[in-house]
C-alpha positions in Angstrom: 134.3 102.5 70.0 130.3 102.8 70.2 128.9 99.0 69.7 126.9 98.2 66.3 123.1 98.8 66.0 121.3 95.6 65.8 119.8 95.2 62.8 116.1 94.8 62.8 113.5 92.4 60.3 111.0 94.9 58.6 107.9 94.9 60.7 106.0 93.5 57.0 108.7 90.9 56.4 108.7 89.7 60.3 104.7 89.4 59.9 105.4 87.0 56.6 107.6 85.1 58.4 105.4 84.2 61.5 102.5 83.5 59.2 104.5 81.3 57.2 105.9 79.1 60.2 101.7 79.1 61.6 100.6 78.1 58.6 103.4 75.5 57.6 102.6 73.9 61.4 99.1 73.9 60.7 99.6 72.3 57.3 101.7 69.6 58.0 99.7 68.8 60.9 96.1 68.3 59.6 97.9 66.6 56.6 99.2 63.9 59.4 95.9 63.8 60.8 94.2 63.4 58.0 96.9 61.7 55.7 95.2 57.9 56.5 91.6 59.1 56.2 92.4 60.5 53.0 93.9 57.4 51.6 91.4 55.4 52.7 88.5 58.0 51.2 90.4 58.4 47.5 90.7 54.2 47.7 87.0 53.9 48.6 86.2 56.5 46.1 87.1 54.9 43.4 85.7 51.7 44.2 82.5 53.3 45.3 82.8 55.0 41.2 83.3 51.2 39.8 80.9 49.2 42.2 78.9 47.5 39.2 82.6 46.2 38.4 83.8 45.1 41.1 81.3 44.3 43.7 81.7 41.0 45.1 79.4 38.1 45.4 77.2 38.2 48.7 77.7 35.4 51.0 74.3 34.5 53.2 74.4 32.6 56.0 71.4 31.0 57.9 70.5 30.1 61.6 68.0 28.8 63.7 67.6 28.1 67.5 64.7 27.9 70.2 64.3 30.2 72.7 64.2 29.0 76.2 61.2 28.2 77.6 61.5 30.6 81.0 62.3 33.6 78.8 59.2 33.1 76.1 56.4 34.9 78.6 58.5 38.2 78.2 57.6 37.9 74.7 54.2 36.6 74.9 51.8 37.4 71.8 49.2 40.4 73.4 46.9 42.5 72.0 48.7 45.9 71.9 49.0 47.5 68.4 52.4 47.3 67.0 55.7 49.1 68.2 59.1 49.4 68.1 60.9 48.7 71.3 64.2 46.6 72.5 64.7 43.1 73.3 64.0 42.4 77.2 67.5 42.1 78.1 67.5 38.5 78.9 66.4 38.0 75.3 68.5 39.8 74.1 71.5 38.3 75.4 70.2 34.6 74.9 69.9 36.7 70.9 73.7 37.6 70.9 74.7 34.4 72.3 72.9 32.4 70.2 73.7 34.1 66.5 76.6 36.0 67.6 75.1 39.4 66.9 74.5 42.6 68.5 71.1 42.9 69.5 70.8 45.8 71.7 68.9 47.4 69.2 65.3 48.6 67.9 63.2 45.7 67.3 59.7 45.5 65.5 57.1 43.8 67.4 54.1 42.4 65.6 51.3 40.3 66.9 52.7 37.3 66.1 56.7 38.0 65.8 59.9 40.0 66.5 62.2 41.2 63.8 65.3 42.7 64.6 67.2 44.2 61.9 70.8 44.0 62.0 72.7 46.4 59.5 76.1 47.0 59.1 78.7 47.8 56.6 79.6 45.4 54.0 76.5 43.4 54.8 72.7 43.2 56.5 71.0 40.4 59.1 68.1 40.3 60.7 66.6 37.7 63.8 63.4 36.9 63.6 61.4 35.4 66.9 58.0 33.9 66.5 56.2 35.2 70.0 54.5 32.5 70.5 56.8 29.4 70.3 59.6 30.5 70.5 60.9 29.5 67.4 63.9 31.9 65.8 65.8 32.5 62.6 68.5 34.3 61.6 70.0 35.5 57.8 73.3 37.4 57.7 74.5 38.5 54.4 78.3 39.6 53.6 79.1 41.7 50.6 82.9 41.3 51.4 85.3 43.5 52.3 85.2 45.8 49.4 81.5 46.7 50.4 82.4 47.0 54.0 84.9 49.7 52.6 82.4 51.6 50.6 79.8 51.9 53.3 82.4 53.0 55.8 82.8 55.9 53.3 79.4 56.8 53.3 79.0 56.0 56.6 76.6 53.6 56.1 75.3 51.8 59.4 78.5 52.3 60.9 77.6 53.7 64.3 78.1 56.8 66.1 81.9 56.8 67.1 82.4 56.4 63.0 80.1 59.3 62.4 82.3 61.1 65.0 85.6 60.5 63.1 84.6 61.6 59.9 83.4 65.0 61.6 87.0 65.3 62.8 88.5 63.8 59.8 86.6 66.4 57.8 87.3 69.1 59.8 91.3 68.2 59.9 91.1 68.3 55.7 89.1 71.8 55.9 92.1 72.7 57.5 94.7 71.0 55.4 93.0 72.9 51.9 92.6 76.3 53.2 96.3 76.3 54.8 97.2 74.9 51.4 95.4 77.7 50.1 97.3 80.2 52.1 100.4 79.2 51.5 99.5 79.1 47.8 98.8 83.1 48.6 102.0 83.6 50.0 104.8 81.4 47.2 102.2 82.9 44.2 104.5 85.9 43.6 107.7 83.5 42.6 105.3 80.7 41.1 103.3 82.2 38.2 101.1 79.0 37.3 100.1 78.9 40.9 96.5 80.5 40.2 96.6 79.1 36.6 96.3 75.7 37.7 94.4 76.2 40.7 92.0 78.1 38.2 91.9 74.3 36.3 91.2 72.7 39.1 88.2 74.5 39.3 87.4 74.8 35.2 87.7 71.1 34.7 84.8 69.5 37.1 82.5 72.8 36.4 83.2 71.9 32.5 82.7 68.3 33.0 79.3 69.2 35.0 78.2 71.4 32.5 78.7 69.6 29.4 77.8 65.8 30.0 76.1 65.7 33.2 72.0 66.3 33.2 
């Protein structure tokens, strides 16, 4: 008795089939990826839309101290013209110690001082060093933790590994929307509001542009 034919998936439906399963692994992947960032972006978002509301009251701290005496001839008044330029790095570390602040950074040298701005989210500082006693002050300001939020979502200040995340973060969402577009393409045919509402999703905002914003 001659053994059955195999029967075989219809080269169209087989193609479906392995696009669906890519596009499902893709999906749900940059959707883990991205599934914190997101949450922390829609939070942010509508805080950042209600700041006048809900911003907090800034807290500002003060500090003073003297800089050692070995270390002031490396910041010695002179006659050069103005310039940005580090801390020496003992300065710099007596800076960090002293105020407990990060002061690897750009510094402004005047005649007769050195300010050294120190951003960040949720707040500012700055440490200023009078060149030729020695003499310093600090001023930090917080803004609280709903600020700190907000600038991380702008990326305010918040260094170069933060800039790096929201690259990737961004990219992993890119991802997650045109997948979700794709797959969109592919259930449409048994879901008739798909492109309906996907059409509002568009109308809405464009109307909402149109009509109040100028």
């Amino acid at each position: 008795m001659p053994e059955p034919t195999p029967t075989r998936t219809p080269p169209k439906r087989s193609r479906k089939a392995f696009w669906l399963k890519q596009l499902h692994t893709w999906h749900w992947m940059s959707s883990a990826i991205s599934l914190i960032g997101l949450l922390l972006f829609t939070i942010t978002g509508f805080t950042l839309n209600h700041a006048a509301e809900i911003e907090g009251t800034p807290v500002v701290t003060e500090g003073s101290g003297q800089l050692p005496a070995p270390l002031l001839p490396q910041i010695a008044p002179d006659d050069k013209p103005d310039a940005k330029k580090p801390l020496p790095p003992a300065v710099a570390e007596w800076v960090g110690q002293a105020f407990s602040v990060k002061s690897g950074g750009t510094a402004e040298w005047s005649a007769d001082e050195i300010y050294l701005a120190l951003p960040r989210p949720g707040g500012d500082g700055w440490v200023a060093i009078d060149r030729a006693t020695g003499a310093a002050t600090s001023e930090k300001t917080d803004r609280g933790w709903i600020s700190y939020l907000n600038d991380l979502h702008k990326g305010r200040n918040s260094g170069t590994a933060w800039k790096w995340f929201i690259d990737i973060f961004a990219f992993a969402c890119l991802v997650f929307a045109l997948t979700g577009l794709f797959l969109l393409q592919l259930h449409a045919a048994k879901r008739r509001s798909t492109w309906p509402l996907v059409g509002l999703g568009l109308a809405i905002p464009t109307a909402i542009a149109v009509a109040f914003i100028h």
